[in-house]
N, C-alpha and C positions, 0 to 999 in steps of 0.2 A: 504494500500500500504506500508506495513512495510519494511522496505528494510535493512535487514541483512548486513553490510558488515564488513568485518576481516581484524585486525592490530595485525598484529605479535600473530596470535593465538584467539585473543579477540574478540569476539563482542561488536561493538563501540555505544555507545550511546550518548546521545545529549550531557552528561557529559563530554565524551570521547572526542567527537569531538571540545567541546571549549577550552579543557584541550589543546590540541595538537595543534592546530591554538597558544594560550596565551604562550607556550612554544615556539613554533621555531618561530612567528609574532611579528615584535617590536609592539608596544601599541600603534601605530597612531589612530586609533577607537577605539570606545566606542559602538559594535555593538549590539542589542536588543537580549538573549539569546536563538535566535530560529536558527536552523538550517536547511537551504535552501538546497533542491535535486534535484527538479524538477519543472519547471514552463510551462503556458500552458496560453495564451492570457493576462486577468488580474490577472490569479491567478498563484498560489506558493502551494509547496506541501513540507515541513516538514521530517524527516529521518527518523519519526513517522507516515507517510499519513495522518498527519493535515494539512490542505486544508486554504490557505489564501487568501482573496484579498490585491492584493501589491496597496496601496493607495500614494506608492515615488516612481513607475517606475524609481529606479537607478536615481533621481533627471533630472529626462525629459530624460533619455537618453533611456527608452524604450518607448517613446511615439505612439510609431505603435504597443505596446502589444509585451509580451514575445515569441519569435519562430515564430514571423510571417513568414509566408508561404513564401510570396512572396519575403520576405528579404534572408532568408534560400534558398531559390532558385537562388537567386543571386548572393549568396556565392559560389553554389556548382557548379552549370553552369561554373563561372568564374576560378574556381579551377580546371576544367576538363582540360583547356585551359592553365592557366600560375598563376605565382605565384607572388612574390616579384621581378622584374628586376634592381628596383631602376631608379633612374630618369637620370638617364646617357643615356637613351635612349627614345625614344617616345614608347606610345603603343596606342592601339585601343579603352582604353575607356576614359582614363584622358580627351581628350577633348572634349567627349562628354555629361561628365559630370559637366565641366567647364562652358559649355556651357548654362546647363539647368540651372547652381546655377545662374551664371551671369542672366539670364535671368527671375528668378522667384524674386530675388532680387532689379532686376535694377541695380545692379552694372557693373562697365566697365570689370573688371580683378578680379581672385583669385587666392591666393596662399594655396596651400594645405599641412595643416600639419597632424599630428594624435591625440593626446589630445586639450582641449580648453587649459591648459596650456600656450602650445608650438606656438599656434594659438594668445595668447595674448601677447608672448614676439615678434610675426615677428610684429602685428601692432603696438611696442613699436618701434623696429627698425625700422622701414616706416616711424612711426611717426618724429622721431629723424634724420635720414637720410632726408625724403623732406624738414625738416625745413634748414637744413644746405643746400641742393644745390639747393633747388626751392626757400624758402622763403627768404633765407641769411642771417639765424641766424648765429653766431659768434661760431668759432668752440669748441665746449661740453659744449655752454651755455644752450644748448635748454630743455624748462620747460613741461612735460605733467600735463597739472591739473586734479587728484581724485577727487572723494568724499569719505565723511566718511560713511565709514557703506559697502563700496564698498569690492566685494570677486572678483577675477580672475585668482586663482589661487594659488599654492606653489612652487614656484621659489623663489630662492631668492630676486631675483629683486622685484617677485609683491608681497612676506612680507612684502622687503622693505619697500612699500609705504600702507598698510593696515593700518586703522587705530585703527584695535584691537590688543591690547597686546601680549595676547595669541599666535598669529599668529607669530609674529617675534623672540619674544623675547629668545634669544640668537640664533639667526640663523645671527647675522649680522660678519662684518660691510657693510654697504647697501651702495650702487652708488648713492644714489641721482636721483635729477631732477623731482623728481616728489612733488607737490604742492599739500595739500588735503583740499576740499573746503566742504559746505555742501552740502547736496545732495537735490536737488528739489530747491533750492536758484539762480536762474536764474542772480541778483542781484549781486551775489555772484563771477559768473563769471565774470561778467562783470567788477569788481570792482580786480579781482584777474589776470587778460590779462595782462604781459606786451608784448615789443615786440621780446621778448624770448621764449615766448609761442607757442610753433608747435600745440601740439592738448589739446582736450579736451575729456577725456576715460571714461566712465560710462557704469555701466548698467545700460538698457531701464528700466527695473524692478528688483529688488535691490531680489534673490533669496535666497540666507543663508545667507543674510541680517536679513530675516523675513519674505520675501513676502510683500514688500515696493513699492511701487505704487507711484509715484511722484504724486507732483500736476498737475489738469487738466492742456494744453496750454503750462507745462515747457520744454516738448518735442520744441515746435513750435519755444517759446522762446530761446532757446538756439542754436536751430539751427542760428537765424537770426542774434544772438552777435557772433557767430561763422566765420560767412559768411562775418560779417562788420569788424572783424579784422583778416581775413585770418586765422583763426585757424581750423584745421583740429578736425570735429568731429567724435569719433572714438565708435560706439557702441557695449557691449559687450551683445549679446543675446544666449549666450553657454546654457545660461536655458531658458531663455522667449522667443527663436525664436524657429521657426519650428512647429507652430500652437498651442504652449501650453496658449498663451495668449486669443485666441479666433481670432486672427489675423495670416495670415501665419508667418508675424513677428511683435515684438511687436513695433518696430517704425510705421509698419502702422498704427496706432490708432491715429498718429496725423501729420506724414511729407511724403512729397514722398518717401525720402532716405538719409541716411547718407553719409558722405565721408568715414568713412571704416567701416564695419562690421567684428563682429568675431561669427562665430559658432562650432559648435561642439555636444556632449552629442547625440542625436536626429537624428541628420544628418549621424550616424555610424546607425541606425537603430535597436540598443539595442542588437550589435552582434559582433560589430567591431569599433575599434577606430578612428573615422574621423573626422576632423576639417577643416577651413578653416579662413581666413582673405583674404578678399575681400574691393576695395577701388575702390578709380577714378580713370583713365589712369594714368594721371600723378604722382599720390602715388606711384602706382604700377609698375612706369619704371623707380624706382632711383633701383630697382632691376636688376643686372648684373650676369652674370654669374661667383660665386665665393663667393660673397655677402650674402648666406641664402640655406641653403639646407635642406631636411630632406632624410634621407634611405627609407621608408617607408611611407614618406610623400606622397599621391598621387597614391598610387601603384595601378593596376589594380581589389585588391581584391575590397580596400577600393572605388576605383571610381563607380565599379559595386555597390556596397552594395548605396554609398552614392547617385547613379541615382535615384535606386530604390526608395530609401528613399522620394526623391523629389517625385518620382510619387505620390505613397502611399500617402503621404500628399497632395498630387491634383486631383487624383481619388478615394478619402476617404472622400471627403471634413472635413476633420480634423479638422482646424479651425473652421470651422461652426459646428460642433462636440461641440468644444470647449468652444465655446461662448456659445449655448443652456444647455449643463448638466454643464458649468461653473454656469451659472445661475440660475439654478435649486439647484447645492448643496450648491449655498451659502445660498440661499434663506433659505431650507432646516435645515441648520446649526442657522441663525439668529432665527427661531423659535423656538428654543432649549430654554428653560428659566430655566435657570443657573446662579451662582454667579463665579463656574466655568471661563468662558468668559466673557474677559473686552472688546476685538474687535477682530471685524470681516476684513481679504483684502483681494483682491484677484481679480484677472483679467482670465478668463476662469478657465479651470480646473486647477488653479494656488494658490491653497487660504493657506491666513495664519492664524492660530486661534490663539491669546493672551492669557493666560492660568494666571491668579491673583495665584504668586507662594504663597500668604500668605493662600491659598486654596489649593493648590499642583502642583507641578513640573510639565513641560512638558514632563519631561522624564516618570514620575508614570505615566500619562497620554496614551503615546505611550505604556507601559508594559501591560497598561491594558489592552486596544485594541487589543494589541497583545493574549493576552488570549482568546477573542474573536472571533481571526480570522479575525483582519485586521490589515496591517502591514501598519505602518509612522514612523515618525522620528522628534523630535523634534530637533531645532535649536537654540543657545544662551539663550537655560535652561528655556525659558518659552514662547514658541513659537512652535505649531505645525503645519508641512507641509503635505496639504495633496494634493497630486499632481498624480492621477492615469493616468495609458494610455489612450491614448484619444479614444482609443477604447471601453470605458466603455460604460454599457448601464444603463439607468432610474432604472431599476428595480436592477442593482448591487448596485447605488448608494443610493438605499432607503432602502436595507440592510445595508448598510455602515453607513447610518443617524441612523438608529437603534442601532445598536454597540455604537456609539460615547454617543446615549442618556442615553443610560440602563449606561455606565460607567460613565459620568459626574453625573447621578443622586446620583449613588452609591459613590461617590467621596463629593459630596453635600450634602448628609445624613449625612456621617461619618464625613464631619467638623462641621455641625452644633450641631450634639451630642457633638462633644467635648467641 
């Protein structure tokens, strides 16, 4: 599937095309040197027709597979009919889509944004806003408590409060308010509350963390220090919700539900930008009109795409998906006997590999795979994520275990010669 195409006279080649991206693209990535044409369920197809398995579905955000049918139909159905109107007006799907999130969630209310971004700053202002006129914090004293190792985002507000360097550094001066505690240290909370404290913001599963899995019960626990001092618990599942945990969301693995949720990635259906932050009634009604908007926030493309989305993940049984070839590829992976790998996490099709950098890089790692025809991403230089669509099957996955073995071995040989 060689696919010719011409710039200014030239036929372009892979050279060509990174060339041109690295010239007019500021340097924000650091992307693996293959160049993406065309994709088709779990796979990807090259500007060369090399044929990959995408093993980082766009970091959960294709989890229903590339082009799915029924996603792509939802777009174009709804495109027949209307486009952008913006929220100044009501239309025919926002609340029927509202409805189905509220209702597969348990949540009372949602507000709908378009990035997780933009979805993490409205449950920062909810947060901040109930605490001043429900809870009667003292006005811009009110404290959100992080954790370390926590990602939600590139605002400036959520650098702010990152606790990796990298992230912020020379992007301030930062607003404050936010407190960063450690993460899985339930204790920790508890010991960090005062009564300026509105909420408590985490992710359920710590994603460009590492693929970080709290302790068993910390879920259960924090919710109940939550509840004994009026602190709003705010979970961010922009990557572990929407069945990538083995769970339709990963708070069910231990509560009924949070006081706010935030989605996104997953929820646009790997084709459109859709997010949401959803809470209880009374989080959700210090919202006025005036208060919080987006253009595009909600609009009828995004509400069709993100119904769909919902379906799919409950007429696909995706979580249950999830949970089974979650299990099988760790399983899979732990059999691997490697000096390679120091550990193994990972919660469904969710897993993070540890990569002992004094044996070689996560990055060398992902390059090499890449050669092989499967594409991941390593994260914080010695950590690989492998997070396919949850549409994968046993038999892609034991191709996949293949590639990882033949390259860690080959990686194992050549340190032990040296």
């Amino acid at each position: 599937m060689q696919q010719n195409k011409e710039n200014q006279g030239k036929i372009m080649d892979t050279k060509d095309y990174i060339e041109r991206e690295n010239k007019y693209l500021a340097q924000n990535y650091h992307p693996l040197p293959v160049v993406l044409t065309k994709a088709e369920g779990v796979w990807v197809w090259d500007n060369d027709g090399n044929k990959y398995l995408d093993f980082l579905s766009a970091y959960s955000a294709v989890s229903a597979g590339h082009l799915n049918a029924r996603i792509k139909k939802a777009m174009i159905d709804q495109l027949e009919d209307m486009d952008v109107p913006s929220r100044a007006f009501y239309t025919d799907k926002l609340g029927a889509f509202a409805e189905k999130l509220c209702q597969v969630t348990g949540m009372d209310k949602m507000l709908p944004m378009n990035t997780g971004a933009e979805a993490v700053e409205t449950a920062i202002k909810a947060a901040r806003r109930w605490g001043y006129e429900v809870k009667g914090i003292a006005e811009d004293q009110a404290k959100i408590l992080v954790v370390d190792g926590n990602f939600h985002g590139r605002t400036t507000t959520i650098v702010g409060f990152s606790s990796d360097p990298a992230y912020k550094k020379n992007f301030g001066p930062y607003d404050g308010g936010f407190d960063i505690i450690p993460y899985g240290d339930a204790d920790a909370l508890e010991q960090a509350i005062t009564p300026d404290t509105c909420a408590f913001m985490f992710e359920t599963m710590q994603g460009e963390g590492g693929i970080i899995i709290p302790p068993k019960g910390y879920l259960k626990k924090v919710q109940e220090i939550c509840r004994k001092h009026n602190v709003l618990l705010i979970l961010d599942e922009i990557q572990c919700g929407m069945a990538r945990t083995g769970k339709d969301f990963a708070f069910q693995h231990e509560i009924d539900k949070p006081d706010g949720l935030i989605l996104g990635k997953a929820l646009g259906g790997g084709i459109y930008p859709v997010s949401a932050f959803l809470a209880r009634k009374d989080v959700m009604d210090i919202f006025v009109p005036g208060t919080h908007g987006s253009t595009f926030g909600g609009n009828p493309i995004a509400a069709a795409i993100g119904l769909e989305a919902l379906n799919i993940m409950e007429d696909d049984k995706l979580a249950e998906r999830s949970a089974e070839l979650g299990a099988y590829l760790k399983d899979q992976l732990e059999d691997i006997n490697t000096d390679c790998i120091t550990e193994i996490r990972g919660a469904g099709l969710w897993i993070g590999v540890d990569i002992d950098p004094d044996v070689v890089s996560a990055r060398e790692v992902c390059e090499r795979l890449q050669h092989k025809g499967l594409l991941c991403k390593e994260t914080h230089e010695t950590v690989v994520r492998f997070a396919p669509p949850l549409t994968i099957t046993k038999e892609d996955i034991d191709w996949a275990i293949s590639q990882v073995r033949e390259v860690l071995s080959d990686i194992a040989d050549r340190h032990e010669a040296a």
